[in-house]
C-alpha positions in Angstrom: 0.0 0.0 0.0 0.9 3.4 -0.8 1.7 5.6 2.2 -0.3 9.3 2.3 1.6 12.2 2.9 0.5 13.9 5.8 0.9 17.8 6.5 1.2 18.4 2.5 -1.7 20.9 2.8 -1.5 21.8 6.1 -1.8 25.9 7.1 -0.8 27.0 10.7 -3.3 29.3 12.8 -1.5 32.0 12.4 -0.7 32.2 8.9 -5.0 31.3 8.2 -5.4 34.8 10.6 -3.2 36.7 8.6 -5.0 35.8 5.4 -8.1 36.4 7.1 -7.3 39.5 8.4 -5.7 41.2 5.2 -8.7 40.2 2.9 -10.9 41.9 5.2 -8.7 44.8 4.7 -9.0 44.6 1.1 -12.6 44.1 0.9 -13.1 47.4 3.1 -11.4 49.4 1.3 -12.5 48.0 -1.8 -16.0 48.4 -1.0 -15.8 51.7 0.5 -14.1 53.4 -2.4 -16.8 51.8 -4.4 -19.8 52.9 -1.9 -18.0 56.4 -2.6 -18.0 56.8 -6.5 -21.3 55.4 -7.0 -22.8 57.2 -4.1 -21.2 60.4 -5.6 -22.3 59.7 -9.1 -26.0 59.1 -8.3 -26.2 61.9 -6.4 -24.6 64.1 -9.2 -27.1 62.4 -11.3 -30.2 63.6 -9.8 -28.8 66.7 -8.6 -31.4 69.8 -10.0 -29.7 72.6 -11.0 -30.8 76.3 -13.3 -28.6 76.0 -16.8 -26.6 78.7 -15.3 -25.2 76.4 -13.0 -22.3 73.7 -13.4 -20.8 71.4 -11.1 -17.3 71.6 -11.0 -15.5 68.5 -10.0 -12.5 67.8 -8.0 -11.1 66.4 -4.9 -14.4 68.5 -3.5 -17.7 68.8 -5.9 -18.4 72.5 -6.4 -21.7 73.9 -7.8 -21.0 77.1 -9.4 -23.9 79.4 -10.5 -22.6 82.4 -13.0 -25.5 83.7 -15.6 -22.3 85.1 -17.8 -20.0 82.3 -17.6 -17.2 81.7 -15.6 -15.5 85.0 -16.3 -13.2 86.8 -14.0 -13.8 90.4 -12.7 -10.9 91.2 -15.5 -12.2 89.6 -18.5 -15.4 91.2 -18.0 -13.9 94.7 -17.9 -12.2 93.9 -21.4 -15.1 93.2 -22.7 -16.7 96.0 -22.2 -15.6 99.5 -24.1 -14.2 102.3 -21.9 -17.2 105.0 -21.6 -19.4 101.4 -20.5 -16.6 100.5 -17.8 -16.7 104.0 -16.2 -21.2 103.6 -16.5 -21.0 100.0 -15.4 -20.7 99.0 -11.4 -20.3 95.0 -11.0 -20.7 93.4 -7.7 -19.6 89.8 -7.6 -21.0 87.3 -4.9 -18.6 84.5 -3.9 
């Protein structure tokens, strides 16, 4: 009769813990950053906004709301001609 190996598949405690412990790790973190991205994409989704409005997107979502754009204080003024700038008060509200 052929003799069995015993022990050839055999894991210690220890190492079984380990495993355990760093694929629970994993799985957190993968599920989190996946709760995060769709969470953040429905929302965007169904988020209702005036045309005027955009969201801009970044480490931090913004929503922005300019009737004239995203122009700066000085890109207005050049549009405008001189005898308008001197008529012409602007108030921006941040």
């Amino acid at each position: 009769m052929a003799r069995k190996k015993e022990g050839q598949f055999e894991i210690t405690m220890y190492k079984l813990l380990v495993v355990f412990a760093a694929s629970l790790f994993v799985a957190t973190l993968f599920g989190t950053n996946i709760g995060k991205e769709i969470g953040e994409n429905r929302a965007l989704s169904n988020l209702e906004m005036p045309s005027y409005c955009y969201v801009k997107q970044g480490s931090t979502n913004q929503v922005l709301c300019s009737e004239i754009s995203d122009l700066t204080a000085d890109e207005m003024c050049e549009l405008f001609s001189t005898p308008a700038k001197k008529k012409l008060k602007v108030l921006f509200v941040d």
